[in-house]
C-alpha positions in Angstrom: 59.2 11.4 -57.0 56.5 8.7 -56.6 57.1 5.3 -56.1 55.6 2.1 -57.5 55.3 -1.5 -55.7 57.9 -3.3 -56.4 55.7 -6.3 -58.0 54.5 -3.6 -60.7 58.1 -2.1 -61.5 59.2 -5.6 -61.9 56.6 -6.3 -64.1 57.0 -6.7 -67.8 54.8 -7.8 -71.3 58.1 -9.4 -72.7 58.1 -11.4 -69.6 54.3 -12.3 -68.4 53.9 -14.0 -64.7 53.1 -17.5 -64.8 49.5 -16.7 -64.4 50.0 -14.4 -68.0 52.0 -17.3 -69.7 49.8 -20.0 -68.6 46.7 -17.9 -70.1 48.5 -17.1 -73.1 49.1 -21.0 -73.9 45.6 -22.0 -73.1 44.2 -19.3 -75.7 46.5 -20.4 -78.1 45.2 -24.1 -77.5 41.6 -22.8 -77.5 42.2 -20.6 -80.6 43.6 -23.1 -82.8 41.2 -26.3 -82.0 37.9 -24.2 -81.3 38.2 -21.1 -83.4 40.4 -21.8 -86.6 38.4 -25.1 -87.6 34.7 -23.0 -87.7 36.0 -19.3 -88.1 35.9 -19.1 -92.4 32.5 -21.2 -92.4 30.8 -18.7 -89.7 32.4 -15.7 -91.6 31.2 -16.8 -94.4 27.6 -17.5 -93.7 27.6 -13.9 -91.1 26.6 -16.3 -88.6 27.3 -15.8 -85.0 28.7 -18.7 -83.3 26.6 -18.8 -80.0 28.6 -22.0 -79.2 32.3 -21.2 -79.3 30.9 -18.0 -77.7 29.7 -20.1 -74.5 32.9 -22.3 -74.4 34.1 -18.9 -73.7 32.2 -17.9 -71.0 33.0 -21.8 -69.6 36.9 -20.9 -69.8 35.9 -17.5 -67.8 36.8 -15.2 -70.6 33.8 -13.5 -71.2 34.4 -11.6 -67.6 38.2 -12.0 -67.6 38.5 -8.9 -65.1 35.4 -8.7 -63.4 35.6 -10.1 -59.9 34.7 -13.8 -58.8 32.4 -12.5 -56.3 30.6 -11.2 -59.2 30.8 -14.0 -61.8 34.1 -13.2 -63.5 37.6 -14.5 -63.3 39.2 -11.6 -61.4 42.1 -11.4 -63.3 43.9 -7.8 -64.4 44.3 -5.7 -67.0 47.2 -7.5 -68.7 44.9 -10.8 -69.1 42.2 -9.1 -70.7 44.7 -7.9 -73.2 46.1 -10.9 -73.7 42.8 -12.9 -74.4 42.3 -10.0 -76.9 45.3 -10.6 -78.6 
């Protein structure tokens, strides 16, 4: 039988780290004062929003798992799926 790390069998999605939860809130935050208020407008005209899309890259989404010493946020698989949720 194989074993895993106890920090990965403890792990859950119903119950994100605080890291997880803290991201979660702050994309929520972003979502509904940066994204909402322009999203139908931008839709509508097929226009690409170039700056929402570099208050992203400010918040460090735009390379959510690549590492710091590379430019990105270094954070794990679960954060990049949360951010895409």
């Amino acid at each position: 039988a194989t074993t895993t790390p106890t920090s990965v069998a403890q792990f859950s999605l119903f119950n994100p780290t605080d890291e997880h939860a803290s991201l979660r809130t702050m994309l929520r935050d972003f979502v509904e004062t940066e994204v909402d208020p322009q999203a139908l407008e931008f839709n509508r005209k097929e226009k690409f929003n170039v700056d929402l899309f570099r208050k992203l890259g400010d918040l460090g989404l735009l390379g959510i798992t690549v590492e710091s010493e590379y430019g990105g946020s270094g954070m794990d698989a679960t954060a990049a799926v949360i951010a895409h949720e």
